[in-house]
C-alpha positions as a Markdown table, in Angstrom:
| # | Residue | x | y | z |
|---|---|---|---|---|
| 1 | Unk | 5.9 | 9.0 | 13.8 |
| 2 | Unk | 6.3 | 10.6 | 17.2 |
| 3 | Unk | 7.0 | 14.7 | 16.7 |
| 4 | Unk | 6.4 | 14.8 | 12.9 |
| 5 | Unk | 2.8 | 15.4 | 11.3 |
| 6 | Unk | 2.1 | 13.6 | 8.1 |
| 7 | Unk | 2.2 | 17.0 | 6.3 |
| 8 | Unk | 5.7 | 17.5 | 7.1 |
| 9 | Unk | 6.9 | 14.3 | 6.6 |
| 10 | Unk | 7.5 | 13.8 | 3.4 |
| 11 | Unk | 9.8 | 16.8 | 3.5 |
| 12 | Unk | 11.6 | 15.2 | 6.5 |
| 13 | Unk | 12.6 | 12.4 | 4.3 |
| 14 | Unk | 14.2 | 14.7 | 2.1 |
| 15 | Unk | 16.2 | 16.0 | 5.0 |
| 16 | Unk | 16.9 | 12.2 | 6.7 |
| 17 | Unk | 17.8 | 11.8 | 3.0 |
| 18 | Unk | 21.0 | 13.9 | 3.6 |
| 19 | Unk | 21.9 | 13.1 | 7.2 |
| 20 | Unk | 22.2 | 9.0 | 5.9 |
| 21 | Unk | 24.4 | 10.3 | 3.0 |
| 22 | Unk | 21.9 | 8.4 | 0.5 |
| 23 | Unk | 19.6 | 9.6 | -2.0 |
| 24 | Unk | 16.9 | 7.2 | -2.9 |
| 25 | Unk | 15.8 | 6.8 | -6.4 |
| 26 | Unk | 12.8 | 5.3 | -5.3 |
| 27 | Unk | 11.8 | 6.8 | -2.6 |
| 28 | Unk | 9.2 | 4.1 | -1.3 |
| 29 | Unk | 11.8 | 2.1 | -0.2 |
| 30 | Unk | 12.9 | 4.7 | 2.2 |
| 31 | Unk | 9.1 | 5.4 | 3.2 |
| 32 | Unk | 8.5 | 1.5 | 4.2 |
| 33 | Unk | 11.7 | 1.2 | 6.2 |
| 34 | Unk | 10.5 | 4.0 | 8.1 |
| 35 | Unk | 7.0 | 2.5 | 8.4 |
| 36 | Unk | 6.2 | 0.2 | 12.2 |
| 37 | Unk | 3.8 | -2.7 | 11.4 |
| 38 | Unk | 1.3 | -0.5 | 13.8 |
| 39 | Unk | 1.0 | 2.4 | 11.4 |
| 40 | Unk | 0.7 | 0.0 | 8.3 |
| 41 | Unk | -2.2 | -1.8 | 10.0 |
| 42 | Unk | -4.1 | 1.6 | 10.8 |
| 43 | Unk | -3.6 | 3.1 | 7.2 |
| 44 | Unk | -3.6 | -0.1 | 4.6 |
| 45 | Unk | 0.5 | 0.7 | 3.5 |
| 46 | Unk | 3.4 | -1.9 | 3.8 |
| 47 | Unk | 5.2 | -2.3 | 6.9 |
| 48 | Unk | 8.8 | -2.4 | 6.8 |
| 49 | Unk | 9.4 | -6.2 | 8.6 |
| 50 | Unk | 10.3 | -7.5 | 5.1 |
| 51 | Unk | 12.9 | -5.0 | 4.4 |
| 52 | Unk | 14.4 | -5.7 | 7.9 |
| 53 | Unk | 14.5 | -9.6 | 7.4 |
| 54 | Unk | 16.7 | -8.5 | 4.4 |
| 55 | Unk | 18.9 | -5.5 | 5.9 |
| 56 | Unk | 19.6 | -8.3 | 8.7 |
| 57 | Unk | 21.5 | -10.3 | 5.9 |
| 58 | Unk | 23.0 | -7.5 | 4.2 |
| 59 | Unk | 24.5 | -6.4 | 7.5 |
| 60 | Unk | 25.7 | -9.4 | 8.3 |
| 61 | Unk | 27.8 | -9.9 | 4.7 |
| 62 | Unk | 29.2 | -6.6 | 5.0 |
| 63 | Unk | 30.9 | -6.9 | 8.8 |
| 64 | Unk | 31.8 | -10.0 | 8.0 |
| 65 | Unk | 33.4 | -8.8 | 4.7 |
| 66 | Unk | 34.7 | -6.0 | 6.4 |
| 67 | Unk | 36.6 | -8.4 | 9.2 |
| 68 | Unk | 37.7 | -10.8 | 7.1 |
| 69 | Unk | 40.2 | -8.3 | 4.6 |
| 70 | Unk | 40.8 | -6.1 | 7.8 |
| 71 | Unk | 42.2 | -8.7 | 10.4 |
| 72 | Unk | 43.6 | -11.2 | 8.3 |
| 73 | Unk | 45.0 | -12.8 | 10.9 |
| 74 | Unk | 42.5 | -13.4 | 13.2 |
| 75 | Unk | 40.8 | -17.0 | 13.1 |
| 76 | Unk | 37.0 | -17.9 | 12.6 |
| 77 | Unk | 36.0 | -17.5 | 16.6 |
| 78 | Unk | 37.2 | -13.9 | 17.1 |
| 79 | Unk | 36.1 | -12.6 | 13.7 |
| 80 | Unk | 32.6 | -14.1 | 14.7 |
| 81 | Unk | 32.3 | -12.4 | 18.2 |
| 82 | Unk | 33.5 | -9.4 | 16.5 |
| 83 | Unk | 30.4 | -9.7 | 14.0 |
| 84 | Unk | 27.9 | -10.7 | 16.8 |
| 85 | Unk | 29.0 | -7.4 | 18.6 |
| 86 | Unk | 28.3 | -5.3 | 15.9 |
| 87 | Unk | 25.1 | -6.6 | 14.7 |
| 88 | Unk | 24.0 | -6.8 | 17.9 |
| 89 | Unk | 20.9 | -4.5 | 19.4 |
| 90 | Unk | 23.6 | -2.2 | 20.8 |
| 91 | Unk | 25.3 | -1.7 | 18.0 |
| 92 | Unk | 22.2 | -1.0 | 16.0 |
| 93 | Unk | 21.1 | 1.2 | 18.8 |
| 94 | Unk | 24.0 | 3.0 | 18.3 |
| 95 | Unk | 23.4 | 4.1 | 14.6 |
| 96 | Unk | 19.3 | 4.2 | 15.8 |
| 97 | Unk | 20.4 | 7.4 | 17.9 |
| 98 | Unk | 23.1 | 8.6 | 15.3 |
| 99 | Unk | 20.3 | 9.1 | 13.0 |
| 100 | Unk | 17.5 | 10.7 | 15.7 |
| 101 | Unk | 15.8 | 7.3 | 13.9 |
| 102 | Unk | 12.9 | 7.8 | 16.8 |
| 103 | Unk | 11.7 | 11.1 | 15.4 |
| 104 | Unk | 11.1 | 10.3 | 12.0 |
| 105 | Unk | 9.7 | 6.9 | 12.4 |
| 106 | Unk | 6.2 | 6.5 | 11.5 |
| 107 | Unk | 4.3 | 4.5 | 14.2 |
| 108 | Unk | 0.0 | 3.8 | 15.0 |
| 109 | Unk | -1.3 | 6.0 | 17.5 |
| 110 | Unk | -1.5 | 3.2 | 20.3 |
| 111 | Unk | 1.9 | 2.2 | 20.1 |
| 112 | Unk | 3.4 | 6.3 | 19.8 |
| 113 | Unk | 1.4 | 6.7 | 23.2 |
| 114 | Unk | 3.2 | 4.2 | 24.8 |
| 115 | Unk | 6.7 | 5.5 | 23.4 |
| 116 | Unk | 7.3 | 3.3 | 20.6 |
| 117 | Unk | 9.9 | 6.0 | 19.5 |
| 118 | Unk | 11.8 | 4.9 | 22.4 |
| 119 | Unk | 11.5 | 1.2 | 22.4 |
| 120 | Unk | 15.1 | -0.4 | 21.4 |
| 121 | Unk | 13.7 | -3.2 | 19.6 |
| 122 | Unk | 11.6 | -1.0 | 17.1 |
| 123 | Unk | 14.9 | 1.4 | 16.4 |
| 124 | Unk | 17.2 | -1.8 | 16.2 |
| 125 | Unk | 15.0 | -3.0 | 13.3 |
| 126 | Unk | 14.2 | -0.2 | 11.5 |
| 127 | Unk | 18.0 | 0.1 | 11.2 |
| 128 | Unk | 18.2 | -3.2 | 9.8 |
| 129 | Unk | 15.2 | -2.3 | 7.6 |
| 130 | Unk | 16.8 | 1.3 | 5.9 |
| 131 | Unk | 19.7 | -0.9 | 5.1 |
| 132 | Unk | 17.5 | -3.4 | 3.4 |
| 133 | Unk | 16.1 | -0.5 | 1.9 |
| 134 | Unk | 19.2 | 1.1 | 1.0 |
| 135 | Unk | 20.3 | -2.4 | -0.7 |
| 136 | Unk | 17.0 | -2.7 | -2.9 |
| 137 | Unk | 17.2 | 0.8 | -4.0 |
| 138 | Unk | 21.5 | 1.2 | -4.9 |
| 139 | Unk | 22.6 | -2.4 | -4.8 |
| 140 | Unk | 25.4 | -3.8 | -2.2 |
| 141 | Unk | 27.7 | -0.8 | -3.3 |
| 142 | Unk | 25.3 | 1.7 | -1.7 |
| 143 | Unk | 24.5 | -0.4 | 1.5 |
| 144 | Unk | 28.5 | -1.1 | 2.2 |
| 145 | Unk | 29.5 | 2.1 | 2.0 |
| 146 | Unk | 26.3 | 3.2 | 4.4 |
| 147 | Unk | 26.9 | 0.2 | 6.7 |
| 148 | Unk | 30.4 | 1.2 | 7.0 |
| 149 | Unk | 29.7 | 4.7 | 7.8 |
| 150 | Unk | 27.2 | 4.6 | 10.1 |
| 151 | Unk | 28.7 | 1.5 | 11.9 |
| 152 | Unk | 32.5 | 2.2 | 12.6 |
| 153 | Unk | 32.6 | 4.7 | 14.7 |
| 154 | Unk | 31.3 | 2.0 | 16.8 |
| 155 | Unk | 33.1 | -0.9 | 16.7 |
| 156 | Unk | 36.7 | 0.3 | 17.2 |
| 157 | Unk | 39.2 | -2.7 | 17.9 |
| 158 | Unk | 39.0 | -1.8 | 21.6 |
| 159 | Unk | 35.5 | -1.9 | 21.9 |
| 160 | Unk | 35.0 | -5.3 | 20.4 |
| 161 | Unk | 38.3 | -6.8 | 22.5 |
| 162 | Unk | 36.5 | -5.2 | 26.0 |
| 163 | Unk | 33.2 | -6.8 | 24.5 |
| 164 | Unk | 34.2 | -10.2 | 23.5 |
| 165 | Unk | 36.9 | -10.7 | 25.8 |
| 166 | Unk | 35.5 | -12.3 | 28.9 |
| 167 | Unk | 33.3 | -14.7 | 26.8 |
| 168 | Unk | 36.5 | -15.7 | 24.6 |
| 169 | Unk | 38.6 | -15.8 | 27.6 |
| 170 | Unk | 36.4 | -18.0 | 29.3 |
| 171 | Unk | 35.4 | -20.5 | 26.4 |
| 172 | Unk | 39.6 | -21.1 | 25.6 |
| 173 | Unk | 39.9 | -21.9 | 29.8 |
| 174 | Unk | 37.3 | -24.1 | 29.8 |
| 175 | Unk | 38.3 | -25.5 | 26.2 |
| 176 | Unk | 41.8 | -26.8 | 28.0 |
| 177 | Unk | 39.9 | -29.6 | 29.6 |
| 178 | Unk | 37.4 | -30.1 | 26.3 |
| 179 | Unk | 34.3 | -28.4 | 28.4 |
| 180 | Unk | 32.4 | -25.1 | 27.1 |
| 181 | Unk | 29.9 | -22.6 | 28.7 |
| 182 | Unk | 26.2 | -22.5 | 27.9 |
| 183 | Unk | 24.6 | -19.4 | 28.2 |
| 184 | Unk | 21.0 | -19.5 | 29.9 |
| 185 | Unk | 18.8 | -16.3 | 29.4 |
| 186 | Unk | 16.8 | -17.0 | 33.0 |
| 187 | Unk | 14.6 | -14.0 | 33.4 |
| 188 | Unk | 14.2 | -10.5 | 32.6 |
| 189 | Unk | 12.1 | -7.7 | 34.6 |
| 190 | Unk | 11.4 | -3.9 | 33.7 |
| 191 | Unk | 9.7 | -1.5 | 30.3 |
| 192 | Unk | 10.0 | -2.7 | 27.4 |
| 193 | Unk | 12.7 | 0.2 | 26.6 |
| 194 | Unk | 13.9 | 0.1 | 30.3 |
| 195 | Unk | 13.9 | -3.5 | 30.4 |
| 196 | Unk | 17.1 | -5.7 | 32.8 |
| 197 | Unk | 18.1 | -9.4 | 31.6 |
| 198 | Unk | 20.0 | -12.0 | 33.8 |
| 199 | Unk | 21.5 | -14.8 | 32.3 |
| 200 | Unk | 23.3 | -18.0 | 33.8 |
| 201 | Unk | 26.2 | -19.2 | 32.4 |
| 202 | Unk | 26.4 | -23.3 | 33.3 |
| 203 | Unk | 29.4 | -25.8 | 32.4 |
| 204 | Unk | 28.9 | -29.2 | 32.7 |
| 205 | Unk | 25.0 | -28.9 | 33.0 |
| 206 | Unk | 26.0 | -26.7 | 36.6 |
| 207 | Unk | 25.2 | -22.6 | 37.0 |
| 208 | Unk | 28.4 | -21.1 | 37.6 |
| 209 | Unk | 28.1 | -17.7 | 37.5 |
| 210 | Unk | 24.9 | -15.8 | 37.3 |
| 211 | Unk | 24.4 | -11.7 | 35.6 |
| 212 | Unk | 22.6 | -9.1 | 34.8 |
| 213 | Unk | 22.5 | -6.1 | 32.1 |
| 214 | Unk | 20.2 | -4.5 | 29.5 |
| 215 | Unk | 20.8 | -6.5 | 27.3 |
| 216 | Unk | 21.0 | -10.3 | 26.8 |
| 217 | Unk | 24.6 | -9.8 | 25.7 |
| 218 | Unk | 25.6 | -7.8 | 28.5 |
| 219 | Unk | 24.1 | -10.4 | 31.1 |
| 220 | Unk | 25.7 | -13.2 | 29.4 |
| 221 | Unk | 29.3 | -11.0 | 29.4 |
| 222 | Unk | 28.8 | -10.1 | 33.2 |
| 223 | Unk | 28.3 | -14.1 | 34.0 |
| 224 | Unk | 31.4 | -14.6 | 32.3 |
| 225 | Unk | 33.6 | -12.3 | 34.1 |
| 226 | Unk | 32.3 | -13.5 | 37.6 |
| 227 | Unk | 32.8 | -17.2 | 36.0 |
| 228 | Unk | 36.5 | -16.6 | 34.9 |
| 229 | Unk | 37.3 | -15.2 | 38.6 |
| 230 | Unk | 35.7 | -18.0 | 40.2 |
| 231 | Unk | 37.2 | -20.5 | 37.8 |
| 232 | Unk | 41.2 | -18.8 | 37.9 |
């Protein structure tokens, strides 16, 4: 963990406890989700990469639960860049910093010193990992309604048309003459929590547009807008 000494944290989890709106019955579940492969190696205890393999799938069934009774008339493309936008590191980001996930995380001393409690990929799948948790110890019942809670606020109709919209927009123009874009993650510079992607977008086997972001997603989004002004 980064601020929180092991004598306090088990107290903590009693206030996390509240702040996700779940009570664990076993509260080992909530202990490994909380627990970085670096802290498990240092002190012999479980690390909580199983638990975020299975949140991963859990999250996934709920959104696209969630899309398919709530936009029943959207077809199979849209409801799935929907999905990919709200599973996606953002999203999960999103919840990571809802929760203050960073402080409460438990972490081995070399990777706290180099700000493990900031590093996107460790929050991203420690989410995915209390919602494997939360499914183990309350069943689907208790993850949905968690999933749901935590996640909404987030993906509001108008953030997932501004999100998807270039890429959809650019797949149907290109789909007119039976062609479709490939998206090419070419490089990436920077932190590991401060880190910049660019990605090529190519059609026909040639780069078309070329962008950048922090994250893969956004690169790939930002080649698609400069593709679709080139291409109209």
């Amino acid at each position: 963990m980064s601020t929180l000494k092991n004598s306090t944290w088990k107290a903590e989890l009693t206030r996390f406890q509240k702040i996700l709106g779940y009570e664990f019955r076993d509260v080992l579940y909530l202990q490994t989700a909380l627990t970085h492969s670096s802290y498990a190696h240092e002190h012999g205890v479980k690390d909580n990469e199983r638990l975020e393999f299975l949140g991963d799938s859990v999250l996934q069934l709920i959104i696209s639960d969630y899309f398919f009774d709530s936009l029943p008339e959207d077809q199979e493309g849209k409801l799935t860049s929907y999905r990919r936008t709200v599973v996606s590191e953002e999203g999960l980001l999103y919840v990571a910093q809802d929760l203050n996930l960073g402080r409460i995380i438990r972490l081995g001393k070399g990777e706290e010193k180099h700000g493990g409690s900031r590093k996107n990929h460790i929050l991203a799948d420690a989410v995915e990992a209390l919602i494997g948790a939360i499914y183990k110890d309350g069943g689907y019942t208790a993850a949905n309604t968690f999933v749901l809670t935590q996640f909404k606020p987030y993906f509001s109709m108008e953030k997932l048309k501004a999100a998807v919209d270039a890429k959809s927009a650019l797949q149907e123009l290109l789909f007119q003459t039976d062609r479709r874009p490939v998206y090419t993650c070419v490089g990436e510079s920077g932190s590991d929590d401060h880190k910049t992607f660019t990605c090529d977008v190519s059609v026909d086997g040639k780069v078309i547009a070329r962008g950048t972001g922090t994250s893969k997603k956004r690169a790939e989004k930002m080649a698609a807008q400069i593709a679709l002004e080139r291409l109209r």
